[in-house]
Predicted model as a PDB file, atoms N, CA, C, CB and O in Angstrom, pLDDT in the B-factor column:
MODEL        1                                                                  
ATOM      1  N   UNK A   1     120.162 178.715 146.603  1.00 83.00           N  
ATOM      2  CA  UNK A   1     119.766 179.171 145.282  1.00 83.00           C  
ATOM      3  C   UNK A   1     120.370 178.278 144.205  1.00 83.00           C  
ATOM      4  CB  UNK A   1     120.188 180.625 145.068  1.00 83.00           C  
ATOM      5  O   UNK A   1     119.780 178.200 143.127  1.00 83.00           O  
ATOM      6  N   UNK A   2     121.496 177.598 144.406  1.00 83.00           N  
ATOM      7  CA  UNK A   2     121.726 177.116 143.166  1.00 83.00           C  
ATOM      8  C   UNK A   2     121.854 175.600 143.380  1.00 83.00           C  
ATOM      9  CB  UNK A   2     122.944 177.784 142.512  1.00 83.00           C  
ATOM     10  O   UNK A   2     122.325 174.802 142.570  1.00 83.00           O  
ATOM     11  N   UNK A   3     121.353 175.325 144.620  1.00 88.00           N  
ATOM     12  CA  UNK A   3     120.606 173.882 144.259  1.00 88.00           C  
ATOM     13  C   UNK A   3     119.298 173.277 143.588  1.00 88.00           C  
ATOM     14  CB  UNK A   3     120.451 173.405 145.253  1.00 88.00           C  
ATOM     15  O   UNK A   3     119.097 172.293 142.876  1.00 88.00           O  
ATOM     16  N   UNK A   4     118.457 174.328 144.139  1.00 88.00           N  
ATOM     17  CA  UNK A   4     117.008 175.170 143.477  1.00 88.00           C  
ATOM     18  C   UNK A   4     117.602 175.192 142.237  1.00 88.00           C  
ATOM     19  CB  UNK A   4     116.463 176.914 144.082  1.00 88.00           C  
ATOM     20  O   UNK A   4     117.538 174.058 141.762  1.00 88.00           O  
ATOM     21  N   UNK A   5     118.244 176.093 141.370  1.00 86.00           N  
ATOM     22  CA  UNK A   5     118.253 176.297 140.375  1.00 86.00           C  
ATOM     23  C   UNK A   5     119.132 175.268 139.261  1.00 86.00           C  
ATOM     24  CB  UNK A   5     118.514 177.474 140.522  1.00 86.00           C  
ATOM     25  O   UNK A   5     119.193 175.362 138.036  1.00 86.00           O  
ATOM     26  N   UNK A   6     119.820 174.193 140.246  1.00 88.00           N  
ATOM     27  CA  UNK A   6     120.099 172.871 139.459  1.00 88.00           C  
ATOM     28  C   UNK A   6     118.911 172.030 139.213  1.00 88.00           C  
ATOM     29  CB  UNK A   6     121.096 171.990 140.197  1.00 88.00           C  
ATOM     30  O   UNK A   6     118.752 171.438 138.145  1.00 88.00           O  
ATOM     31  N   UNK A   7     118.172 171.980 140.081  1.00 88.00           N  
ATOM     32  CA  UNK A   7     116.999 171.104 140.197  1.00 88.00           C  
ATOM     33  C   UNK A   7     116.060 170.851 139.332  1.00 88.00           C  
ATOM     34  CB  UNK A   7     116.380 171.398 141.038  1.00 88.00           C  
ATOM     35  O   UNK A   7     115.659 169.755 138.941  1.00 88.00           O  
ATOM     36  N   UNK A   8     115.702 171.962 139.027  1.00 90.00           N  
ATOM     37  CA  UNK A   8     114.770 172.577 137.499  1.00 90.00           C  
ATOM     38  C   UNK A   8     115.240 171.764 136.019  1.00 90.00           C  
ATOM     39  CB  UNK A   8     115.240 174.589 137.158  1.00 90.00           C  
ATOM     40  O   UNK A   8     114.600 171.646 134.974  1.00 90.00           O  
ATOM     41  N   UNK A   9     116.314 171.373 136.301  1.00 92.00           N  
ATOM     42  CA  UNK A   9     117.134 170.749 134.789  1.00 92.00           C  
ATOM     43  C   UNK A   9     116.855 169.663 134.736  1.00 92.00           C  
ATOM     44  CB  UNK A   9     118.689 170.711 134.580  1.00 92.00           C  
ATOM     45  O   UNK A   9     116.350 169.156 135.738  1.00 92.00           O  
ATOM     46  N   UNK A  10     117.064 168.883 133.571  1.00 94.00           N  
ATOM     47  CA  UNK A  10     117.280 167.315 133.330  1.00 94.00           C  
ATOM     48  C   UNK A  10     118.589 167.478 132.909  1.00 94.00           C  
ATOM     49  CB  UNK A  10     116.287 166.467 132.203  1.00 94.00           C  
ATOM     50  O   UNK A  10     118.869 167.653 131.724  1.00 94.00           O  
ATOM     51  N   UNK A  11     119.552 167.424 133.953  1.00 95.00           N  
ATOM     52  CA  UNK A  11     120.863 167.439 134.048  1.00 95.00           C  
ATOM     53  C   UNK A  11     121.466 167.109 135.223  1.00 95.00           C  
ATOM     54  CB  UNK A  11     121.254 168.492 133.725  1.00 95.00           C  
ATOM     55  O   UNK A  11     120.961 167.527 136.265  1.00 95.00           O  
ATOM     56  N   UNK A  12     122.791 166.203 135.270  1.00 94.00           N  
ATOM     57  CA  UNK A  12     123.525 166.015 136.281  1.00 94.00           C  
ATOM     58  C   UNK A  12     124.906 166.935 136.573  1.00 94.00           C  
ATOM     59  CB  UNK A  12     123.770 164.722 136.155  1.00 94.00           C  
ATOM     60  O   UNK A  12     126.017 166.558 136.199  1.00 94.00           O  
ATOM     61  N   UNK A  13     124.654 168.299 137.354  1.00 94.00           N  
ATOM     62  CA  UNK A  13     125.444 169.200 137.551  1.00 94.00           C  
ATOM     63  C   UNK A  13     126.291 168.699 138.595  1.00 94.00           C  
ATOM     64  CB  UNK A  13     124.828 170.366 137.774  1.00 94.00           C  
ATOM     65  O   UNK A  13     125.927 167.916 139.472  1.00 94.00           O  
ATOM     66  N   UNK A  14     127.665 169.283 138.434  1.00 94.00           N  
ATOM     67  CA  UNK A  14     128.920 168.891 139.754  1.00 94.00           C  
ATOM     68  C   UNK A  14     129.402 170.228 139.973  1.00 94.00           C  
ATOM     69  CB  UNK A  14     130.449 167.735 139.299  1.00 94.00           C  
ATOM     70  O   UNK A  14     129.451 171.130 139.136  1.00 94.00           O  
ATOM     71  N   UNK A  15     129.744 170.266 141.146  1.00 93.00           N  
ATOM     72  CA  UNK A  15     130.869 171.899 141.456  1.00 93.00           C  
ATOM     73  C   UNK A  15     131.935 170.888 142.181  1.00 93.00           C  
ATOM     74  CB  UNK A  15     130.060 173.657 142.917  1.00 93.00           C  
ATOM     75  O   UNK A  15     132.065 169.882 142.877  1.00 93.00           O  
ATOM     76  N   UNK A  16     132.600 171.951 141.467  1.00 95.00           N  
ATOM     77  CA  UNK A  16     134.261 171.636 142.796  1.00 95.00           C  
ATOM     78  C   UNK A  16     134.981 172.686 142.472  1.00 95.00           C  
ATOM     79  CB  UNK A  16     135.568 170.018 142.578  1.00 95.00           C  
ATOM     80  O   UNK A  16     135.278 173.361 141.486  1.00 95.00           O  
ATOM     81  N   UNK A  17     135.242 172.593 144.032  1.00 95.00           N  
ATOM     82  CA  UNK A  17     136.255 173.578 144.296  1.00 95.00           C  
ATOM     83  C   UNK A  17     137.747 173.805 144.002  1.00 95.00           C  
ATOM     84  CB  UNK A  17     136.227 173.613 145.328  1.00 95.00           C  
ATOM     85  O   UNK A  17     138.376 173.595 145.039  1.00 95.00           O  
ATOM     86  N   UNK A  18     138.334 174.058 143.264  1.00 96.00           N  
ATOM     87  CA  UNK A  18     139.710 173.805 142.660  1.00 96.00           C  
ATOM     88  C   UNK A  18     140.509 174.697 143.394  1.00 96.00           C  
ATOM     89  CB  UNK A  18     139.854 174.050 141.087  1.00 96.00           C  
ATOM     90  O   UNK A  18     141.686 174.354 143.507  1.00 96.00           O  
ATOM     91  N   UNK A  19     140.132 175.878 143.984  1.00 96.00           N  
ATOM     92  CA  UNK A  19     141.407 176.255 145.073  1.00 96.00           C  
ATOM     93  C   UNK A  19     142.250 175.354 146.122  1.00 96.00           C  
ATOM     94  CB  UNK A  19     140.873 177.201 145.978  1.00 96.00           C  
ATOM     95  O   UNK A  19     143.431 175.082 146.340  1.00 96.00           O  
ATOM     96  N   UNK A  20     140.506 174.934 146.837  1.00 94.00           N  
ATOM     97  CA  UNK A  20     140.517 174.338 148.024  1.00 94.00           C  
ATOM     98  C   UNK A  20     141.032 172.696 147.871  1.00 94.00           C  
ATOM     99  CB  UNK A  20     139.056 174.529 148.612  1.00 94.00           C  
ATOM    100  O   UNK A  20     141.564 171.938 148.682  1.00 94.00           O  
ATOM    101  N   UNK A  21     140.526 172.487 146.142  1.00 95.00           N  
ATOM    102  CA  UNK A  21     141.212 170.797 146.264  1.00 95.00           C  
ATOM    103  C   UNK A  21     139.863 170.023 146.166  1.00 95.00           C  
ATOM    104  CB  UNK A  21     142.180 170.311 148.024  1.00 95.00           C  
ATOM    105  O   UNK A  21     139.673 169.024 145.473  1.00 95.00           O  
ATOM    106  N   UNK A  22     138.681 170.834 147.216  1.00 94.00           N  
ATOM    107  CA  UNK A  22     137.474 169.615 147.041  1.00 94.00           C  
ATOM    108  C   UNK A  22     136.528 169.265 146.319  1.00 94.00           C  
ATOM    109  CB  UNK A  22     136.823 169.523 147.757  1.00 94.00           C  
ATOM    110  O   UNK A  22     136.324 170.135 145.472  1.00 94.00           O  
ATOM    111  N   UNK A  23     135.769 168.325 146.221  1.00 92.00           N  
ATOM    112  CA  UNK A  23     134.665 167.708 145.387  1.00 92.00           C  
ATOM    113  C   UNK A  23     135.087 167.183 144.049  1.00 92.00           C  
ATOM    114  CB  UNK A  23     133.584 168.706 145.148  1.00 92.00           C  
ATOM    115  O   UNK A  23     136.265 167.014 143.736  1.00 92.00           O  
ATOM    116  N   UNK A  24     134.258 166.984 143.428  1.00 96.00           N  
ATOM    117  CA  UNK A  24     133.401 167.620 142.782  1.00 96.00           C  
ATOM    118  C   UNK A  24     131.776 166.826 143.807  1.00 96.00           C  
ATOM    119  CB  UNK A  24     133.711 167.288 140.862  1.00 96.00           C  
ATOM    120  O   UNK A  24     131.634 165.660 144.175  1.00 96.00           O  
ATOM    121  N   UNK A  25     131.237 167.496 143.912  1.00 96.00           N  
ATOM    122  CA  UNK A  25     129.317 167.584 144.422  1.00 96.00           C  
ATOM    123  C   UNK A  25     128.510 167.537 143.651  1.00 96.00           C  
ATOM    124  CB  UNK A  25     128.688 168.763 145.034  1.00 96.00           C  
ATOM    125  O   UNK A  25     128.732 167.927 142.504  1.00 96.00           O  
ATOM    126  N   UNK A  26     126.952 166.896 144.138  1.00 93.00           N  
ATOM    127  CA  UNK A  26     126.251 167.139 143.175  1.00 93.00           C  
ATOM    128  C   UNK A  26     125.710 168.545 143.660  1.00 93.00           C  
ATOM    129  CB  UNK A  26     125.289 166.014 142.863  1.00 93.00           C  
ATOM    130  O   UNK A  26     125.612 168.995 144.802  1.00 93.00           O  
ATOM    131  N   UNK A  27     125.344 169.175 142.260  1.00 91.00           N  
ATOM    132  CA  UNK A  27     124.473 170.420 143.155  1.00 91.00           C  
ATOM    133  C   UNK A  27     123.625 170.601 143.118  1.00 91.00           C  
ATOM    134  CB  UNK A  27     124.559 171.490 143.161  1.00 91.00           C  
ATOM    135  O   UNK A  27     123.219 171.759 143.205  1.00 91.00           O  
ATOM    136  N   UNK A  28     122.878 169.630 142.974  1.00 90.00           N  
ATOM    137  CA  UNK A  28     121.493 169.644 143.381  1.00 90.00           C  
ATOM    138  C   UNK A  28     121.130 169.104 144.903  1.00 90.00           C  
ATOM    139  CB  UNK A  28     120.762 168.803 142.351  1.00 90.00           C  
ATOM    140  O   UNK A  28     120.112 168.461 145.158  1.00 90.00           O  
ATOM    141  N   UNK A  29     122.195 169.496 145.919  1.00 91.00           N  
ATOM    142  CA  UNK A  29     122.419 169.524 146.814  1.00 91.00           C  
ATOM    143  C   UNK A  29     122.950 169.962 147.966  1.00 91.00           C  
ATOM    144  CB  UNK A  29     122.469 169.177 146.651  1.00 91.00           C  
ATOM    145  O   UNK A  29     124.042 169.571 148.378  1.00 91.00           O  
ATOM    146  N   UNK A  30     122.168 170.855 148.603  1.00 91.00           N  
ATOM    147  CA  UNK A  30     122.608 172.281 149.642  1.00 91.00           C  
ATOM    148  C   UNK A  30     123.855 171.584 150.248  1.00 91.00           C  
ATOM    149  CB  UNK A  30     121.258 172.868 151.120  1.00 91.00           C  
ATOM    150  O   UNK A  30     124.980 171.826 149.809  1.00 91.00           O  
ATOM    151  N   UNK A  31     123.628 170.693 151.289  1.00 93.00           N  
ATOM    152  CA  UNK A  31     124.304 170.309 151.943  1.00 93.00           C  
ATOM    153  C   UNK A  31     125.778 169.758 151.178  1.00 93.00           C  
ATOM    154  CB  UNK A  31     123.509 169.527 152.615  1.00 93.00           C  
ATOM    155  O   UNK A  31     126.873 169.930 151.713  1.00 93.00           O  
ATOM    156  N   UNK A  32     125.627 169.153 150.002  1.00 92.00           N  
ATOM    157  CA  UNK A  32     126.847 168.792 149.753  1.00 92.00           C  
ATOM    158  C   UNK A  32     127.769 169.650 149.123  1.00 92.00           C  
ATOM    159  CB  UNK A  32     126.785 167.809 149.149  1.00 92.00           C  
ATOM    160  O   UNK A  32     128.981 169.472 149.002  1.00 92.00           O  
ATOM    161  N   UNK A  33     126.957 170.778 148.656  1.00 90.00           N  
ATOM    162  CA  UNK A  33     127.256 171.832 148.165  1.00 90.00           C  
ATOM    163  C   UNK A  33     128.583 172.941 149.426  1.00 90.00           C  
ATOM    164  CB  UNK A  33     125.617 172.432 147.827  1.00 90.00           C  
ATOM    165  O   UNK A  33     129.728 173.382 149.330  1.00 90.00           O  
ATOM    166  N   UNK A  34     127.412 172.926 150.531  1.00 92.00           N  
ATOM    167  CA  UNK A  34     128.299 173.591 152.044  1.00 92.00           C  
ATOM    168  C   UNK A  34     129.722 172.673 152.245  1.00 92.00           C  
ATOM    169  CB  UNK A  34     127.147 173.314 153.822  1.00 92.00           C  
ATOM    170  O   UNK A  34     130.744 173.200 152.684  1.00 92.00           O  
ATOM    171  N   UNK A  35     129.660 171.216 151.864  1.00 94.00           N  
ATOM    172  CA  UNK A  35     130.422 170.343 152.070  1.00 94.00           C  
ATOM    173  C   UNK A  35     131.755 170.954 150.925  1.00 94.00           C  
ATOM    174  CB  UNK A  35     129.626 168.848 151.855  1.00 94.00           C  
ATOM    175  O   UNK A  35     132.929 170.608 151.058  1.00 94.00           O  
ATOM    176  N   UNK A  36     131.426 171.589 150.192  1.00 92.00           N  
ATOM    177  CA  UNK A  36     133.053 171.871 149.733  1.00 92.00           C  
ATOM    178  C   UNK A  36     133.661 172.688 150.378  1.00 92.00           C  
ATOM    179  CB  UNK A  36     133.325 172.363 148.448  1.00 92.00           C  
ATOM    180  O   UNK A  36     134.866 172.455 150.476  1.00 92.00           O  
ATOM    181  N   UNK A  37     133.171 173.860 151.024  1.00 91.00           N  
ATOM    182  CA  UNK A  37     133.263 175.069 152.217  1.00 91.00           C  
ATOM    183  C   UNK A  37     134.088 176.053 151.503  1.00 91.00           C  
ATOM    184  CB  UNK A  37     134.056 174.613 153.810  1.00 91.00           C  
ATOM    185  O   UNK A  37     135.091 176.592 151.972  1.00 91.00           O  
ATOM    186  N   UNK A  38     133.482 176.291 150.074  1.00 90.00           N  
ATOM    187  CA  UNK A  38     134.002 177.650 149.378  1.00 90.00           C  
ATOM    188  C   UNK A  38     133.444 178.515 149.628  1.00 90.00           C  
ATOM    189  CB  UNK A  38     134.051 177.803 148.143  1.00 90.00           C  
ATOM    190  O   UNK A  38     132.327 178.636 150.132  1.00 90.00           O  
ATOM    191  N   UNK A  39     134.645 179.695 149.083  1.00 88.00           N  
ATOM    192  CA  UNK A  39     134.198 181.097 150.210  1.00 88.00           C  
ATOM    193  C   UNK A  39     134.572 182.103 149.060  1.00 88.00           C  
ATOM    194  CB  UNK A  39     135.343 181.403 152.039  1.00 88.00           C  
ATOM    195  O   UNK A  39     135.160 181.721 148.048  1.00 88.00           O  
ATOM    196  N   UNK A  40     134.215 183.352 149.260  1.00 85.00           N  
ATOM    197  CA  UNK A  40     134.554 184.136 148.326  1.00 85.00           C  
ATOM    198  C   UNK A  40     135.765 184.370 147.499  1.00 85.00           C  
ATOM    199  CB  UNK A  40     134.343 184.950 148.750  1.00 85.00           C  
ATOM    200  O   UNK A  40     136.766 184.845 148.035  1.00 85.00           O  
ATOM    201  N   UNK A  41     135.755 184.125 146.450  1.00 89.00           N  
ATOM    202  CA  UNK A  41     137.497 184.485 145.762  1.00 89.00           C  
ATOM    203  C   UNK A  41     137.848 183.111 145.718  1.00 89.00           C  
ATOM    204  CB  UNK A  41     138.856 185.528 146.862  1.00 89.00           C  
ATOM    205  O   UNK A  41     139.059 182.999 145.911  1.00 89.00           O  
ATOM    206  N   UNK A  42     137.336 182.120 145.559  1.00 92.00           N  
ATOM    207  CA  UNK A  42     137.871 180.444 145.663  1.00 92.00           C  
ATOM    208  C   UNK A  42     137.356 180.466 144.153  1.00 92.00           C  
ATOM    209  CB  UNK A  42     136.980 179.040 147.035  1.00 92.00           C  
ATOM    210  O   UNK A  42     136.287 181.056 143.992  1.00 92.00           O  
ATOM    211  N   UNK A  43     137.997 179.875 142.946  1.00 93.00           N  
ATOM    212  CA  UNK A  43     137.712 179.367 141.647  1.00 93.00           C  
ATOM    213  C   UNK A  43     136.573 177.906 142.153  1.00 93.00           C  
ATOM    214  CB  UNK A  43     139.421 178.922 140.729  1.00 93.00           C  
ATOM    215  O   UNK A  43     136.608 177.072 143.059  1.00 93.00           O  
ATOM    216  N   UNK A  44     136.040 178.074 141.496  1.00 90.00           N  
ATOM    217  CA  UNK A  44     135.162 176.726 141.166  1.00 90.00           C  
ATOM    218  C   UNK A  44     135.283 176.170 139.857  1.00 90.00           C  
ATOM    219  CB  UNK A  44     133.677 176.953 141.309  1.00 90.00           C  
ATOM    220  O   UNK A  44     136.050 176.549 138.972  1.00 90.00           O  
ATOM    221  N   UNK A  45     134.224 174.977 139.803  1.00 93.00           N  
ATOM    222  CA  UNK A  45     134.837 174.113 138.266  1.00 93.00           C  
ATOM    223  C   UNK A  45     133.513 173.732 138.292  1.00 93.00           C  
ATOM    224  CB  UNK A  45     136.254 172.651 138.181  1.00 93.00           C  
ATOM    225  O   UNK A  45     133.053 173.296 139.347  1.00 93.00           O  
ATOM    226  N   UNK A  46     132.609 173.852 137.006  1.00 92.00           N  
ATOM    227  CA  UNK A  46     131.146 173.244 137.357  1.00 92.00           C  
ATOM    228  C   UNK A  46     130.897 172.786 136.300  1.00 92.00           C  
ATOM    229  CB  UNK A  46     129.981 174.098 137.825  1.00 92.00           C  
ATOM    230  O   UNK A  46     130.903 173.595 135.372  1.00 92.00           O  
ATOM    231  N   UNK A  47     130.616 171.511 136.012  1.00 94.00           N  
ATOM    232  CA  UNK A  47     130.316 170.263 135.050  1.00 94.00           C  
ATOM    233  C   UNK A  47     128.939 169.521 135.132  1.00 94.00           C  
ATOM    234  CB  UNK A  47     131.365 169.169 135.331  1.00 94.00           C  
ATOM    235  O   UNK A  47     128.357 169.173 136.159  1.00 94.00           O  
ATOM    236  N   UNK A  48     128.619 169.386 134.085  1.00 95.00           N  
ATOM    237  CA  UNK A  48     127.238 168.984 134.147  1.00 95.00           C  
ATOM    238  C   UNK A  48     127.175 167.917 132.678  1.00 95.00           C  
ATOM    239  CB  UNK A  48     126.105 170.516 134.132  1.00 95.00           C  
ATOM    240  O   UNK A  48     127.891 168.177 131.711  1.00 95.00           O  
ATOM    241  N   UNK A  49     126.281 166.781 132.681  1.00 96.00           N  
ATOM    242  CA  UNK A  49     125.673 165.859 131.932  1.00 96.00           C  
ATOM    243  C   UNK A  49     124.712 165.973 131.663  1.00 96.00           C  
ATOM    244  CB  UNK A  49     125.653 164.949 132.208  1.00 96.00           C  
ATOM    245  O   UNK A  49     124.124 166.659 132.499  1.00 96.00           O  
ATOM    246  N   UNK A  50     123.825 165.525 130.516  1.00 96.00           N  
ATOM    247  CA  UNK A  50     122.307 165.298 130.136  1.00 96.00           C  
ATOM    248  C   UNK A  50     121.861 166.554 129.235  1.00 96.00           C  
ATOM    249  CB  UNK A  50     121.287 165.189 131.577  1.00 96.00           C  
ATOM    250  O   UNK A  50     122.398 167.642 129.025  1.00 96.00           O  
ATOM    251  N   UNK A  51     120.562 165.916 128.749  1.00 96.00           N  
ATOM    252  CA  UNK A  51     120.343 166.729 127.866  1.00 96.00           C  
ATOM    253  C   UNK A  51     120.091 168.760 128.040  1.00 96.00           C  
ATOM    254  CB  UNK A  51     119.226 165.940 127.410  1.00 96.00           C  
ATOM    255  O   UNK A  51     120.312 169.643 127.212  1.00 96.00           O  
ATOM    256  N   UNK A  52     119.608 168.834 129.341  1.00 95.00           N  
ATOM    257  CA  UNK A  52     119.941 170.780 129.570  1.00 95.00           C  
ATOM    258  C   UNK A  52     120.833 171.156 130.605  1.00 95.00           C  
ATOM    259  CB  UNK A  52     118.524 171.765 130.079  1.00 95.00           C  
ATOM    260  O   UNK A  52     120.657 172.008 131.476  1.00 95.00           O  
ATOM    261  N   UNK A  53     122.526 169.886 130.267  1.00 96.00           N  
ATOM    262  CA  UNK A  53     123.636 170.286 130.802  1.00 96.00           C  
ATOM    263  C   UNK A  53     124.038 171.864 130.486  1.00 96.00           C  
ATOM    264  CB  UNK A  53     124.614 169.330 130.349  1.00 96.00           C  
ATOM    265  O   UNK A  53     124.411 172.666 131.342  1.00 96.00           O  
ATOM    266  N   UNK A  54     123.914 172.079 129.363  1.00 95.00           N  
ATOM    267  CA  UNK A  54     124.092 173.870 128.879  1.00 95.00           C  
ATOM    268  C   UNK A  54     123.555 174.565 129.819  1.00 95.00           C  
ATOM    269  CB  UNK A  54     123.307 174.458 127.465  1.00 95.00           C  
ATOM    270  O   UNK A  54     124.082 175.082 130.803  1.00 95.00           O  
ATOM    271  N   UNK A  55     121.898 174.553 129.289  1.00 94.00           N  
ATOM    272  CA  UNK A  55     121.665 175.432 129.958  1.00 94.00           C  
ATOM    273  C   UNK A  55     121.878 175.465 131.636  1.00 94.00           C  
ATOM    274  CB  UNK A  55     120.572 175.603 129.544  1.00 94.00           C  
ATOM    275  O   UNK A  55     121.995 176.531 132.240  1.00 94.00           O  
ATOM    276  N   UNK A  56     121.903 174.414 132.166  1.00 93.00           N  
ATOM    277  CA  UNK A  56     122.403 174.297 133.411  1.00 93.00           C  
ATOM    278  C   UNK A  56     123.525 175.300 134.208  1.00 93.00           C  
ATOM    279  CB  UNK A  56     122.862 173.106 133.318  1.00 93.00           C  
ATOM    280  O   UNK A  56     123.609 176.087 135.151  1.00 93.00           O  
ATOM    281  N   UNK A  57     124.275 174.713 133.179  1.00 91.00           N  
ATOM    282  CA  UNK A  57     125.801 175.498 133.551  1.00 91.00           C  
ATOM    283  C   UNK A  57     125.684 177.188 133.201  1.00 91.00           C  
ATOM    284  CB  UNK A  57     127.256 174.745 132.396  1.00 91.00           C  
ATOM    285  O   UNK A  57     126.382 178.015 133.786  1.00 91.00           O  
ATOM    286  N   UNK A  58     124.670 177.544 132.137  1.00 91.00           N  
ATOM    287  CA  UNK A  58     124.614 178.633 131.960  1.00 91.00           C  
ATOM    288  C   UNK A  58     124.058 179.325 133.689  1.00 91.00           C  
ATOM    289  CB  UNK A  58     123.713 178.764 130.594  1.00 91.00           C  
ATOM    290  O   UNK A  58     124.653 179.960 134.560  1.00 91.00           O  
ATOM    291  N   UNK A  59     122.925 178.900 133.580  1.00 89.00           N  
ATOM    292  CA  UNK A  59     122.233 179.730 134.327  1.00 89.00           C  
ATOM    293  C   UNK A  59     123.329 179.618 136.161  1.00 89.00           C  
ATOM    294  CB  UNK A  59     120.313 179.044 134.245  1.00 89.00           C  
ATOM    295  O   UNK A  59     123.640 180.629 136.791  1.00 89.00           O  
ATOM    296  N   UNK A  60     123.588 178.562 136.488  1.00 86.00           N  
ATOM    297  CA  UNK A  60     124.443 178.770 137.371  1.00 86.00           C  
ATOM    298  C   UNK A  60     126.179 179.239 137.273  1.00 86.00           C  
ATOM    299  CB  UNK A  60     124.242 177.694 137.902  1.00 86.00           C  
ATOM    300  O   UNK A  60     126.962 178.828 138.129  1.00 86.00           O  
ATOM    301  N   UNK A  61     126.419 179.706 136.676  1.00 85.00           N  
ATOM    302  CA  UNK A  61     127.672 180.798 136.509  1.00 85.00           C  
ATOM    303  C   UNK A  61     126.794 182.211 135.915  1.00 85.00           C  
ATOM    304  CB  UNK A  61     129.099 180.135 135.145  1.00 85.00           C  
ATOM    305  O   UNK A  61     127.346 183.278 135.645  1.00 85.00           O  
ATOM    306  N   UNK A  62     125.650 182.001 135.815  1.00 88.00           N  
ATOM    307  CA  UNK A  62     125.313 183.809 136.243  1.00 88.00           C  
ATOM    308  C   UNK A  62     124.636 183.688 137.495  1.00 88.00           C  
ATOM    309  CB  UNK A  62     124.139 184.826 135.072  1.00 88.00           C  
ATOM    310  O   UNK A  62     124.578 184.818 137.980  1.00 88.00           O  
ATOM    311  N   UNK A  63     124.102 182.859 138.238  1.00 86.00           N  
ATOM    312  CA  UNK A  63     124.127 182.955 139.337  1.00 86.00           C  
ATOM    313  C   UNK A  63     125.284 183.258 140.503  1.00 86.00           C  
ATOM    314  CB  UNK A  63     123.644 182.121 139.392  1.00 86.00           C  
ATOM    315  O   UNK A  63     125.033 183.926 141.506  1.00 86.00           O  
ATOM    316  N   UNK A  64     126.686 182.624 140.199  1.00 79.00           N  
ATOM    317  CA  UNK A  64     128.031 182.894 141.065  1.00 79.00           C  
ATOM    318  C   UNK A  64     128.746 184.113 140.118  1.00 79.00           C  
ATOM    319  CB  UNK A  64     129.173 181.286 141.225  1.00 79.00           C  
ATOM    320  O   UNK A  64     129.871 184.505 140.429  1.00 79.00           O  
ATOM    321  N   UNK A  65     128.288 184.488 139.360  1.00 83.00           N  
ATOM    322  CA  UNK A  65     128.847 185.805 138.874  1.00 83.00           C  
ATOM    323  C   UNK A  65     128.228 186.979 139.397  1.00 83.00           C  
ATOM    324  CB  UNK A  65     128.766 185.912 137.459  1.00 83.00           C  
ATOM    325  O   UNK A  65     128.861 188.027 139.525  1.00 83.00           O  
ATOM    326  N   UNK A  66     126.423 186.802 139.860  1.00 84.00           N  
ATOM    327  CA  UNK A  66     125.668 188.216 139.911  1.00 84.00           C  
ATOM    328  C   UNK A  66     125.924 188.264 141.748  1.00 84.00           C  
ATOM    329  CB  UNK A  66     123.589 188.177 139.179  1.00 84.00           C  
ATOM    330  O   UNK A  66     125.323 189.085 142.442  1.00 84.00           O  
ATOM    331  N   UNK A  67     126.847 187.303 142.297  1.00 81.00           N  
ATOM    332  CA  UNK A  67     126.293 187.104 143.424  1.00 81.00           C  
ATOM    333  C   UNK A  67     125.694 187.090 144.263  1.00 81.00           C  
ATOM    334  CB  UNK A  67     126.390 187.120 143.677  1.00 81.00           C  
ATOM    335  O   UNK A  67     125.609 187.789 145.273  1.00 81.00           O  
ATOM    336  N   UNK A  68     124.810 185.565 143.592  1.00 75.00           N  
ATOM    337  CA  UNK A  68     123.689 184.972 144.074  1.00 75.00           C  
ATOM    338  C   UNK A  68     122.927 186.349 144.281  1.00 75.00           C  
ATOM    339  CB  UNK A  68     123.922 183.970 145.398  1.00 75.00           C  
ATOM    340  O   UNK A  68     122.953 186.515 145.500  1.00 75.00           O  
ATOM    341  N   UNK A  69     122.195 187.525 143.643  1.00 70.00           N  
ATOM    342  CA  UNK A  69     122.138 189.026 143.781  1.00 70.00           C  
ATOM    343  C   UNK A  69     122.115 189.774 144.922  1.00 70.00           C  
ATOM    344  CB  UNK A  69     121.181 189.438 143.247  1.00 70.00           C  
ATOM    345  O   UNK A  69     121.263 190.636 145.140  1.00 70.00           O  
ATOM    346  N   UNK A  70     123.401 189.361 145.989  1.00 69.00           N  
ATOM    347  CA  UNK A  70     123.411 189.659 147.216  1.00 69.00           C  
ATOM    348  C   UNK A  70     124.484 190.608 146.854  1.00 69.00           C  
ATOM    349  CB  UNK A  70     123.577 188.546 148.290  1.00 69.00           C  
ATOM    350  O   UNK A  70     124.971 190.994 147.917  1.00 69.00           O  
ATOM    351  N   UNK A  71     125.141 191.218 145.759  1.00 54.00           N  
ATOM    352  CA  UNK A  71     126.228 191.836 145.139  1.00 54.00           C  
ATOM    353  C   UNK A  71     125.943 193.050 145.100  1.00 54.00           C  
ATOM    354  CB  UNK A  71     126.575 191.402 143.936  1.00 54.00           C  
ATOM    355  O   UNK A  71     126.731 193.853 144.599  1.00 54.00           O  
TER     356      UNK A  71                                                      
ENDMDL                                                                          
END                                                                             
């Protein structure tokens, strides 16, 4: 879901994991995304470039807030 929902942007989004130490990823990428191997209760850090960096970042921190609506 929230590679999908990076994708949609003209923006270059990053996550990293700041508990764990790893990345930063692009996330517009499942796999590199699994590649940080955060898990519930791990802080993340999510940064983004370009012109709908905002909204970017918006819409994915209500995505890891509603969780992903599996919550």
């Amino acid at each position: 879901a929230l590679a999908a929902a990076t994708a949609r942007y003209d923006a270059q989004v990053q996550v990293a994991d700041v508990t764990r130490g790893s990345g930063p990823v692009r996330a517009d990428s499942s796999i590199m995304l699994m590649s940080l191997g955060a898990t519930h209760g791990d802080v993340l850090e999510v940064s983004a470039s370009g012109r709908d960096a905002h909204a970017a970042v918006a819409e994915i921190i209500d995505l890891i807030e509603s969780g992903f609506g599996e919550e």
